[in-house]
C-alpha positions as CSV (number, residue, x, y, z in Angstrom):
1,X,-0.4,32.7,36.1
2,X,1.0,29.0,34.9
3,X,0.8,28.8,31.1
4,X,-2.0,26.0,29.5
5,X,-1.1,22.9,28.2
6,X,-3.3,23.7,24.8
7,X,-3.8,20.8,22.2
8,X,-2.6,23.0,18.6
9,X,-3.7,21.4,15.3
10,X,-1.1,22.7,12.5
11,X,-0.3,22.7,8.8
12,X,2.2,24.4,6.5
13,X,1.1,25.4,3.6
14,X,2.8,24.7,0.2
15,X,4.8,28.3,-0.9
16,X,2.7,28.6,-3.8
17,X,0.1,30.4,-1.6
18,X,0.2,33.9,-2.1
19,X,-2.7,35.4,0.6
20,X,-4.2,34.0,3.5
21,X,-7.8,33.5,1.5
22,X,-6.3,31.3,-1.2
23,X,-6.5,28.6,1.6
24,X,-9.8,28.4,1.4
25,X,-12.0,26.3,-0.5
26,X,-15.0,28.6,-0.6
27,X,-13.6,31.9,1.1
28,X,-16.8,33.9,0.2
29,X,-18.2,31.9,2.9
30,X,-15.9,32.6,5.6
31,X,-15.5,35.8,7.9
32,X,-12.2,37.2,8.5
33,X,-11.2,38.6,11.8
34,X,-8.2,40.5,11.9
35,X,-5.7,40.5,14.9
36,X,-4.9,42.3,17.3
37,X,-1.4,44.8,16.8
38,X,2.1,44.3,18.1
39,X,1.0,40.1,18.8
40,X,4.5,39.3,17.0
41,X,3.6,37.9,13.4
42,X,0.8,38.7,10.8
43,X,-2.4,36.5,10.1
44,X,-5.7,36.6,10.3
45,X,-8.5,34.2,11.6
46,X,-11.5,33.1,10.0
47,X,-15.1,31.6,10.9
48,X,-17.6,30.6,8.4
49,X,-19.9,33.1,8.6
50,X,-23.0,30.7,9.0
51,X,-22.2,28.0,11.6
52,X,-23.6,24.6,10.4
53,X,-26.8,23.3,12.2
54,X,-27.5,19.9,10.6
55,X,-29.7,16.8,11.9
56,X,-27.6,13.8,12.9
57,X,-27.9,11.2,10.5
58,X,-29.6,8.7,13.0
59,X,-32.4,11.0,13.7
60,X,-34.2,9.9,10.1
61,X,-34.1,6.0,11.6
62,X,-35.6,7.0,14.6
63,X,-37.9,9.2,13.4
64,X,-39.5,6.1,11.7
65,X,-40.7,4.7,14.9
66,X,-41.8,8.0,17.1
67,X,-45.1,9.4,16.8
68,X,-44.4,12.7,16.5
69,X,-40.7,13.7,14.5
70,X,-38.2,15.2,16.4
71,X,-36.3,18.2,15.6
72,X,-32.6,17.6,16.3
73,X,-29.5,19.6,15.2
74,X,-25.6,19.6,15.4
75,X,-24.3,23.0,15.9
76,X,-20.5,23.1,14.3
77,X,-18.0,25.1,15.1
78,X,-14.5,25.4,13.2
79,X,-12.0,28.2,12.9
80,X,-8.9,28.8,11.5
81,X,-6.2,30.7,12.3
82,X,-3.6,31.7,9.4
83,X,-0.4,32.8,10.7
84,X,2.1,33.8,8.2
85,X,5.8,33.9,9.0
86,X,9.1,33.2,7.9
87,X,7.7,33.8,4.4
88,X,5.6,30.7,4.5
89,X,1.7,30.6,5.9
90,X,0.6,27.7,8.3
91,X,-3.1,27.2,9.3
92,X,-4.0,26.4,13.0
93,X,-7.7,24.5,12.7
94,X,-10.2,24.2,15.2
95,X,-13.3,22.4,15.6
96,X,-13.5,21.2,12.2
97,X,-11.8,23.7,10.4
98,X,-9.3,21.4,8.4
99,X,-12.5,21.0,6.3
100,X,-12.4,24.2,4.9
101,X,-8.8,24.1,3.5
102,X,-7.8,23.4,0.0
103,X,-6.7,20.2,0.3
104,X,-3.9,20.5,-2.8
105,X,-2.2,23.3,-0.9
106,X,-1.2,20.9,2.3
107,X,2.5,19.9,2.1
108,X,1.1,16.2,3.3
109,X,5.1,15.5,5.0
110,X,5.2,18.2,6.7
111,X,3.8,16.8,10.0
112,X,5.3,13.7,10.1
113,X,8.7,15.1,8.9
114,X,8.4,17.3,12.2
115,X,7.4,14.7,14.5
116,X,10.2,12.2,13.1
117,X,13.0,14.9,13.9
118,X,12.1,16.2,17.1
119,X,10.4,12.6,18.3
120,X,12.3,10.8,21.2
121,X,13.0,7.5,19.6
122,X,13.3,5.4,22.4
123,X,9.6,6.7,23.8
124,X,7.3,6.4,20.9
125,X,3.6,5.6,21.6
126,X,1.9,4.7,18.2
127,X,2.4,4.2,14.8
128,X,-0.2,4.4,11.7
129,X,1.1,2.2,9.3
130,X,-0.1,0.5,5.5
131,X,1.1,-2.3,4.7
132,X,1.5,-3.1,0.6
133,X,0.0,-6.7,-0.4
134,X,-2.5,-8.2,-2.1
135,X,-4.7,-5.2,-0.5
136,X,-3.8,-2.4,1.4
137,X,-4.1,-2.8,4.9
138,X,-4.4,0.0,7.5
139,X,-3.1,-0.5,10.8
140,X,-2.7,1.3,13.9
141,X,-0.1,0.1,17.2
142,X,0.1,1.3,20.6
143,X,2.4,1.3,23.0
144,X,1.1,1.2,27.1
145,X,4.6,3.1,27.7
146,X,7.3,4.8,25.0
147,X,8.8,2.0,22.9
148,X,11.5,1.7,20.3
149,X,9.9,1.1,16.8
150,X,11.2,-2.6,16.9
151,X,8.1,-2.8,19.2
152,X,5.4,-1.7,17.1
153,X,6.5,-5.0,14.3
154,X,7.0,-2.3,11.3
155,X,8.5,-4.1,8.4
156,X,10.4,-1.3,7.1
157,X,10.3,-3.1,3.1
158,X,6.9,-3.3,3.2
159,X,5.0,-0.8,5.3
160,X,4.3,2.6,4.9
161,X,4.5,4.9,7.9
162,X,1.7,7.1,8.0
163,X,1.9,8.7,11.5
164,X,3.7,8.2,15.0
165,X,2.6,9.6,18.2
166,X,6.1,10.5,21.1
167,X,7.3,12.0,23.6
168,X,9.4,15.2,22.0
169,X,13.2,15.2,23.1
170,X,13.1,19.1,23.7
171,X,10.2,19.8,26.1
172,X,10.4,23.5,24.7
173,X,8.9,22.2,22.0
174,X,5.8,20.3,23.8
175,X,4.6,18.0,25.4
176,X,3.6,14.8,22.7
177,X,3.6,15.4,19.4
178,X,1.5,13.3,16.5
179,X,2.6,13.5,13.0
180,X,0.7,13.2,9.8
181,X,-0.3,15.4,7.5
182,X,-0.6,17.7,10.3
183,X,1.5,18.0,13.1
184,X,-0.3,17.4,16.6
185,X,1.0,19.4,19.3
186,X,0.7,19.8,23.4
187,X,2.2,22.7,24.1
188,X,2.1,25.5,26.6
189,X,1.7,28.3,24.9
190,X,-0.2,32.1,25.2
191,X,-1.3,33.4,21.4
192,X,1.2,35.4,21.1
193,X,3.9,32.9,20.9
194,X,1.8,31.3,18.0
195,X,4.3,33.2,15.5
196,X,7.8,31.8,16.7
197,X,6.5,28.2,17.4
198,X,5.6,28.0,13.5
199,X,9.4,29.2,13.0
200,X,10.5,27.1,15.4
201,X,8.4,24.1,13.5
202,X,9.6,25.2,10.3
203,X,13.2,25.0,10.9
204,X,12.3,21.3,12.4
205,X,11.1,20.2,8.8
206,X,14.0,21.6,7.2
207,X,16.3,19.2,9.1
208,X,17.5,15.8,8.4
209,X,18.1,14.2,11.9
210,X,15.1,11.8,11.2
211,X,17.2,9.7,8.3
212,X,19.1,8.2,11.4
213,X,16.2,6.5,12.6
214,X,13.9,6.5,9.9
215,X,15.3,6.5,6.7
216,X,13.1,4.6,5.8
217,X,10.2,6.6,5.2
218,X,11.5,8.6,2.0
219,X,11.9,5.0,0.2
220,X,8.1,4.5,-0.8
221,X,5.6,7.2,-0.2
222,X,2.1,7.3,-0.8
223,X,1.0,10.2,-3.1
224,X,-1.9,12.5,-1.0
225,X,-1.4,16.0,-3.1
226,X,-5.2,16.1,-5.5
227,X,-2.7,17.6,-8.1
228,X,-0.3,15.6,-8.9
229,X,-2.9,12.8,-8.5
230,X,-4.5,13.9,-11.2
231,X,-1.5,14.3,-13.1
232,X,0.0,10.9,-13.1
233,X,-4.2,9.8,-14.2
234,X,-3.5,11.7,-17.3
235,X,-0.6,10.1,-17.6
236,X,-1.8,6.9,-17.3
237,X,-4.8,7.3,-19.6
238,X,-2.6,8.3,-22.2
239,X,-0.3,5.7,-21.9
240,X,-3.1,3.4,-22.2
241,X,-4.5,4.9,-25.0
242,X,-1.3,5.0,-26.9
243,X,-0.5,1.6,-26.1
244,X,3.6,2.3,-25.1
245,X,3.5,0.8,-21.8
246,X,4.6,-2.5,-21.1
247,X,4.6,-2.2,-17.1
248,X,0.9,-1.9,-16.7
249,X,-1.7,-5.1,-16.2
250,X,-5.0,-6.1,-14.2
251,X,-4.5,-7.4,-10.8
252,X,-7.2,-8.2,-8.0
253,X,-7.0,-5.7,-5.7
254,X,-8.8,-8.1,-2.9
255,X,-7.8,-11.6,-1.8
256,X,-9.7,-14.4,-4.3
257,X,-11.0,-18.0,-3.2
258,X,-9.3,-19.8,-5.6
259,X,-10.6,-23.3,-4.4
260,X,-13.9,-21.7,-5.5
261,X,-13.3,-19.6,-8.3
262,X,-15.2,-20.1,-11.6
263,X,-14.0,-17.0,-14.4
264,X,-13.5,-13.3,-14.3
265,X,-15.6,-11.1,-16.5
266,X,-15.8,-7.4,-17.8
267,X,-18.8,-4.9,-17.9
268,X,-17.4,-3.6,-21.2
269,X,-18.9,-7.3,-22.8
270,X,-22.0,-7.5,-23.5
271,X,-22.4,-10.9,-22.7
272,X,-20.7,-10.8,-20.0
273,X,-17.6,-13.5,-21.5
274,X,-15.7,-15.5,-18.8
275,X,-12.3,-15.6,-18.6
276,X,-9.8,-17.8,-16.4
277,X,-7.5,-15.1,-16.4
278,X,-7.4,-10.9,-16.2
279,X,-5.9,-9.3,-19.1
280,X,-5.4,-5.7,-19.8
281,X,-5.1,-5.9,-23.5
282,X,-8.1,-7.8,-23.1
283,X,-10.1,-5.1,-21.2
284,X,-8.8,-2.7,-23.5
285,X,-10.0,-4.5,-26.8
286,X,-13.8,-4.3,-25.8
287,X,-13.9,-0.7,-26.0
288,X,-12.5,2.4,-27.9
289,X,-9.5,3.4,-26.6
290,X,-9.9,7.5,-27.6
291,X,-12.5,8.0,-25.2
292,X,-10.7,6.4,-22.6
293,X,-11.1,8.2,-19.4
294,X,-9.8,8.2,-15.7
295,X,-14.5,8.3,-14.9
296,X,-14.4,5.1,-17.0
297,X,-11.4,3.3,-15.5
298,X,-13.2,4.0,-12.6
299,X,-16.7,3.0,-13.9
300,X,-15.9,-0.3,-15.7
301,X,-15.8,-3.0,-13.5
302,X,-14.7,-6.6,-13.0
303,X,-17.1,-9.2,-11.7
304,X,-16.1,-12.5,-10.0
305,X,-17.8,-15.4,-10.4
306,X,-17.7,-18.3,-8.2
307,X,-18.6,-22.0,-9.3
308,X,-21.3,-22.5,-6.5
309,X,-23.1,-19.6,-8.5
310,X,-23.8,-18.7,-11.9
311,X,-24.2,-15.1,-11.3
312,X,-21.3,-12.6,-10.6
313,X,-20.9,-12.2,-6.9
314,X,-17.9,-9.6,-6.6
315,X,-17.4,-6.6,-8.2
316,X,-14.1,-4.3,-8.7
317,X,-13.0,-1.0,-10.4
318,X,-10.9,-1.7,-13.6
319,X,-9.2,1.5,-11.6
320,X,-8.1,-0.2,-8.8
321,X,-7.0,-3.1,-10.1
322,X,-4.6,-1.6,-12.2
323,X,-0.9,-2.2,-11.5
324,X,1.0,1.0,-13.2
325,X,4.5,2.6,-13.7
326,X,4.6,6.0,-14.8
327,X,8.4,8.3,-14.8
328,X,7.2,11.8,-14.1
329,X,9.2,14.8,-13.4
330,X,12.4,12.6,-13.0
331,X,11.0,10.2,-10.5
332,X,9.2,6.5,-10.7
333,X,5.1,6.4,-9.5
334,X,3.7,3.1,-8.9
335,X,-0.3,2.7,-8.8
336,X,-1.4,-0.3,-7.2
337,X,-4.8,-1.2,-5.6
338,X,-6.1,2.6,-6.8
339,X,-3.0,4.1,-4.7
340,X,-0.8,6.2,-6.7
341,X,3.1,5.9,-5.0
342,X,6.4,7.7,-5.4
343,X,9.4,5.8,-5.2
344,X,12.9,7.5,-4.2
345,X,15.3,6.8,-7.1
346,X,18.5,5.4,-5.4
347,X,16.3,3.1,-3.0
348,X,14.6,2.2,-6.4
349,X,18.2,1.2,-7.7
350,X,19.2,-0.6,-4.5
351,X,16.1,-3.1,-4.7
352,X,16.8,-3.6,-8.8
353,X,20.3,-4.6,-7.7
354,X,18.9,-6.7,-5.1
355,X,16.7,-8.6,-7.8
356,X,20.0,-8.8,-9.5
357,X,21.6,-10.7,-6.9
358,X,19.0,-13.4,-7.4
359,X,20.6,-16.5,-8.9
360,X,18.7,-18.1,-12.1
361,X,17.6,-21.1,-11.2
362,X,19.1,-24.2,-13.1
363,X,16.1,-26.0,-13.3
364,X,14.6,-26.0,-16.9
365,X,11.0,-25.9,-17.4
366,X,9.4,-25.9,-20.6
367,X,7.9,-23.3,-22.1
368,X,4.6,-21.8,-21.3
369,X,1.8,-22.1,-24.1
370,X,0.0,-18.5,-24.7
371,X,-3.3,-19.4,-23.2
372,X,-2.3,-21.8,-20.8
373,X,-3.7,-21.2,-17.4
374,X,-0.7,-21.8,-14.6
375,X,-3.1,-25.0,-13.2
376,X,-3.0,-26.6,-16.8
377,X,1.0,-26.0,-17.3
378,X,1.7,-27.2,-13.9
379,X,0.6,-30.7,-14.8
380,X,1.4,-31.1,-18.0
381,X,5.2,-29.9,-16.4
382,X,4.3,-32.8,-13.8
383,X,3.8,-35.2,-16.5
384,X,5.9,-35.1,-18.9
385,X,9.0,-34.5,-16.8
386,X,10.6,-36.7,-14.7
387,X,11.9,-36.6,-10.9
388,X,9.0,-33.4,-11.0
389,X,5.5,-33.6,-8.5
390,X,2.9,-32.2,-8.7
391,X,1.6,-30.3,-5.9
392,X,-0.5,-27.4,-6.4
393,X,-3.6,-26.8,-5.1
394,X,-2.3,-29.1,-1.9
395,X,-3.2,-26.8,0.5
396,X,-3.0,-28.2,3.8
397,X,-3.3,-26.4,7.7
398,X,-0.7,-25.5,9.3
399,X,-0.8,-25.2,13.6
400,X,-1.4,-21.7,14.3
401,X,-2.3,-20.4,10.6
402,X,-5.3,-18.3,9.4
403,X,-5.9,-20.5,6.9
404,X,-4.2,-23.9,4.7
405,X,-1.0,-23.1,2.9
406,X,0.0,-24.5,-0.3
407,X,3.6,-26.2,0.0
408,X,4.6,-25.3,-3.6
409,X,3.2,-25.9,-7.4
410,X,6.2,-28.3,-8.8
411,X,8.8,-30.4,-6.4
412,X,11.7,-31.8,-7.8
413,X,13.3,-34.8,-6.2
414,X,16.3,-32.8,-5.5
415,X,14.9,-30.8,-3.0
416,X,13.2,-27.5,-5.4
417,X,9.9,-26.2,-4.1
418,X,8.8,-24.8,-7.0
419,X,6.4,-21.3,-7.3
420,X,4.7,-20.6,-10.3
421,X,3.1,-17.4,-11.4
422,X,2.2,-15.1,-14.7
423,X,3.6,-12.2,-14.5
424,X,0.7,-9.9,-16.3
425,X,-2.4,-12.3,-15.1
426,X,-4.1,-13.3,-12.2
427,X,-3.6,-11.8,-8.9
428,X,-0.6,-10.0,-8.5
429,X,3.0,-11.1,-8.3
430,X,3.5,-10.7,-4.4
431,X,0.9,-13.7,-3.9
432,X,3.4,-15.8,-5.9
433,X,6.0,-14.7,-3.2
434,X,4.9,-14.6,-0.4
435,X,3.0,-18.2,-1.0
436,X,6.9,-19.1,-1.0
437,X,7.8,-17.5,2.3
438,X,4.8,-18.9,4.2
439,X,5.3,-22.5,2.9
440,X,8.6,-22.2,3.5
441,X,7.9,-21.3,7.0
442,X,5.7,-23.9,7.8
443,X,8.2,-26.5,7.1
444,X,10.7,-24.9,8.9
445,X,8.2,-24.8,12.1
446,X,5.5,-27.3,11.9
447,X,6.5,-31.1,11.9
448,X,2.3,-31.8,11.2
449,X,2.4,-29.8,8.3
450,X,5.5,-31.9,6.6
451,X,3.5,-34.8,7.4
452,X,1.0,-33.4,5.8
453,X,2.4,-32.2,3.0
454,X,4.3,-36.2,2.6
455,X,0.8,-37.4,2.5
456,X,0.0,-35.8,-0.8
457,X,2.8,-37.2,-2.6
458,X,1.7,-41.2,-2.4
459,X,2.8,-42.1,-5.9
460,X,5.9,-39.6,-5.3
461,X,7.6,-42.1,-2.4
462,X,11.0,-41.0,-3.1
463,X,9.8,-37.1,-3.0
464,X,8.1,-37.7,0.2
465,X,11.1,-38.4,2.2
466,X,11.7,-35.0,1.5
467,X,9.8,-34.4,4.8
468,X,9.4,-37.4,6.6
469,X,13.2,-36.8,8.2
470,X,12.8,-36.8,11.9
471,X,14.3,-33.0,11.4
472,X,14.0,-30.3,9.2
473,X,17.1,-28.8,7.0
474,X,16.3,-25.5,5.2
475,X,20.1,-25.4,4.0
476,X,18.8,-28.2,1.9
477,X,15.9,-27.1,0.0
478,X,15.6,-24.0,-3.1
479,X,12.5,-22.2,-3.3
480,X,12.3,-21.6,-6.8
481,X,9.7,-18.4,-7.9
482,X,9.1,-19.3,-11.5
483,X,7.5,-16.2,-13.7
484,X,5.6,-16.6,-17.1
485,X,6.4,-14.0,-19.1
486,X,7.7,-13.0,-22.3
487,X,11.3,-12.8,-23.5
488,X,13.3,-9.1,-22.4
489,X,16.5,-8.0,-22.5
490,X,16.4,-6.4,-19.7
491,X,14.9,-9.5,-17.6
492,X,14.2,-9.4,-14.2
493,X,14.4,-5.9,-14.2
494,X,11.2,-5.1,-16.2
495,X,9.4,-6.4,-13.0
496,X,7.3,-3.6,-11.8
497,X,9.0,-2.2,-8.6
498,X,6.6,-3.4,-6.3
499,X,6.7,-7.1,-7.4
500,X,10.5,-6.2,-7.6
501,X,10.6,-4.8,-3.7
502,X,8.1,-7.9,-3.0
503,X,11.0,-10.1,-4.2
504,X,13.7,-8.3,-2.5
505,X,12.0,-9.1,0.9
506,X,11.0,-12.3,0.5
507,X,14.4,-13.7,-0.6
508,X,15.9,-12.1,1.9
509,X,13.8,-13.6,4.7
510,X,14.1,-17.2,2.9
511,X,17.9,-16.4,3.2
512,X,17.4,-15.7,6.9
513,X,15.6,-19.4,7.1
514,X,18.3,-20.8,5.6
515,X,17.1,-21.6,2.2
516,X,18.5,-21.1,-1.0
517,X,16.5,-18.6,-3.5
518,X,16.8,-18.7,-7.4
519,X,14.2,-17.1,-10.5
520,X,13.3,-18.9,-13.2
521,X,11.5,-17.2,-16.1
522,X,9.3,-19.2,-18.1
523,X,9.1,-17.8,-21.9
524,X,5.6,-17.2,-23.1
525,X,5.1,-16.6,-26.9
């Protein structure tokens, strides 16, 4: 009789688990069904002994409306299957049986690690992908037939690779494959060939074949293990309370509407204060520092307000807007938008040297006044220097765009499209950068938007010619990112590493364009 095709849901287990009921969350709650003798490996299955029978959550809405209630239930079923072999235990789930695992004892790359080594690179399906910015965004990309990864747009700099769905290059293996956390496998297989195929995985995970395709992934990785989690909070929390780091600041974790945007506030204040700007050592001055707490990070919150309102529309987690850099164990963690990340050390030194590579600019700006909001030092730049226009704020459309771009803050008359940002305020750094790529893309690509953009600069004439040519020379212009920040030795380096990689990939797609990229710091007593 032909074998089945059967659909086998697997994770390994990290090697700290010493018996097949450590797995478990609440084991006392679970049945254990011992196997059958001479099946070729040791394990043991297990069923919660109760099988939940809950109403489905709609049944309350509807139940508003009927004369009489109804009496509706959802029978679960979950097992799973703990195999143990080659001195390491996996668990096979069914149903919803992944629920009942200790979460902190997954190795989260071991099914992605599997699917990227034994994947068919030319005949992947889809990819699960975040992408770092302002916000985290979550993506998914399918393929109608097996594509290269060219096809699914990954920008290998900037987006992490959560899963991939292919066809497997050795059919002894199976049929698709899915990798995650888990590894997601077609395979035709009787139960007593459950044993080997976790060997046979295993030895997959150990390899290294995937760093010819996908390198990539072992760059930035997102942290998913409770445990360590947990230990880069404490971390955190006590650098806070000690006051010893200089990496970490407040940034909105969600896009803001700056053309209506009125002041930030804290729930720390009493009254409620506004401020123009968000400020960590702020934040930190309105409470007592010693009982400091991941619960409160997460408690406290920043409100929005907007200037068509006087109350606070917007609320967000001190938490996640934290922007963080903790060393731990020998490696660099990043947490940004409430996501804790790892970052491989000599990828970590390749981007720093990238950063490095960066030409100063030789434009001098004066300095920046301590409470200066970047609006305020933009014009006083603007008028008190000459050959300098001002144009932030110009926001204009662009043909095809989402929404009006803002050509740059500061334009000299030699041809520098100026970007200016505080480093440890307002939203985060990669909004100063990537507001440089897209402008610098719309003047590369839409003739409308230079017209535009020439419009705004009436009492600039000689500026405006800038983009009134009949075409458009990139090789001519310098987009100039200028930071506000204090004086450091060890300047730009003590950028946090994701403003760092944000930098690194957006100078090298200006260079691409054809533009020439420099950094300016602007001191800051």
């Amino acid at each position: 009789m032909k074998v089945k095709v059967r659909p086998l849901n697997i994770r390994l287990l990290k090697p700290t688990v010493a018996a097949a009921r450590d797995a478990f969350r609440d084991p006392a709650s679970l049945t254990p069904h011992p196997l059958k003798k001479n099946i070729g490996f040791k394990g043991s299955l297990f069923v919660p002994t109760a099988p939940s029978r809950k109403p489905p959550a709609w049944v309350e809405l509807l139940n508003e409306g009927v004369r009489s209630p109804l009496s509706l239930v959802n029978a679960s079923s979950s097992a799973v299957l703990i195999v143990e072999t080659s001195d390491r235990f996996f668990a096979i789930s069914f149903g919803y049986g992944s629920n009942l695992l200790r979460q902190e004892l997954i190795e989260r790359d071991f099914g992605l690690k599997v699917a990227l080594n034994t994947v068919d690179p030319d005949a992947l399906r889809s990819v699960d992908m975040d992408t770092r910015e302002d916000l985290t965004l979550h993506t998914r990309r399918q393929a109608s037939a097996g594509s290269r990864l060219l096809t699914f747009g990954l920008d290998v700099t900037r987006d992490l690779m959560r899963s991939v769905t292919g066809q497997l290059r050795d059919p002894s293996i199976g049929k698709q494959v899915t990798g995650s956390d888990a590894l997601a496998l077609n395979v035709q297989i009787e139960f007593t060939g459950l044993g080997a195929k976790c060997d046979r995985l295993l030895h997959e995970y150990g390899k290294k074949d995937y760093l010819k395709e996908f390198a990539f992934v072992d760059h930035v990785r997102k942290i998913r293990d409770p445990n360590l989690k947990d230990e880069l909070d404490q971390l955190l929390v006590q650098g806070l309370r000690a006051g010893t780091s200089t990496s970490g600041y407040l940034a909105a974790p969600k896009p803001i509407e700056w053309d209506r945007f009125s002041a930030f506030n804290y729930s720390t204040e009493a009254h409620a204060d506004d401020h123009l700007d968000l400020d960590l050592a702020h934040y930190l001055g309105t409470l007592d520092t010693g009982a400091l707490s991941i619960s409160k990070l997460r408690r406290d919150r920043i409100g929005v307000k907007y200037a068509d309102a006087d109350v606070t529309r917007e609320k967000w987690s001190i938490y996640d807007a934290l922007v963080y850099e903790a060393t731990h164990k020998g490696n660099l963690y990043a947490l940004s938008a409430g996501e804790w990340y790892v970052i491989e050390p000599s990828y970590a030194r390749r981007i720093e040297n990238d950063i490095k590579q960066i030409p100063a600019s030789g434009l001098k700006l004066p300095a920046a006044n301590p409470d200066e909001v970047e609006k305020d030092y933009n014009e006083r730049v603007a008028a008190t220097m000459k050959n300098i226009a001002l144009l932030d704020r110009g926001n204009r459309s662009v043909t095809g765009a989402n929404a009006p771009i803002e050509c740059c803050d500061l334009l000299t008359l030699g041809g520098q499209l100026v970007h200016v940002k505080r480093k440890t305020r307002s939203s985060t750094l990669s909004h100063l950068f990537s507001q440089g790529v897209a402008s610098a893309e719309a003047l590369v690509s839409d003739n409308g938007y230079r017209n535009k953009v020439a419009s705004l600069l009436k009492r600039h004439p000689n500026h405006a010619t800038l983009f009134t040519a009949p075409t458009f020379d990139a090789t001519s212009f310098e987009i100039v990112y200028a930071v506000i920040t204090k004086r450091t030795a060890t300047w730009p380096s003590s950028l946090p590493f994701l403003s760092q990689l944000n930098l690194a990939n957006a100078a090298r797609v200006l260079r691409r364009m054809g533009y020439k990229v420099s950094l300016l710091r602007v001191d800051v007593p």
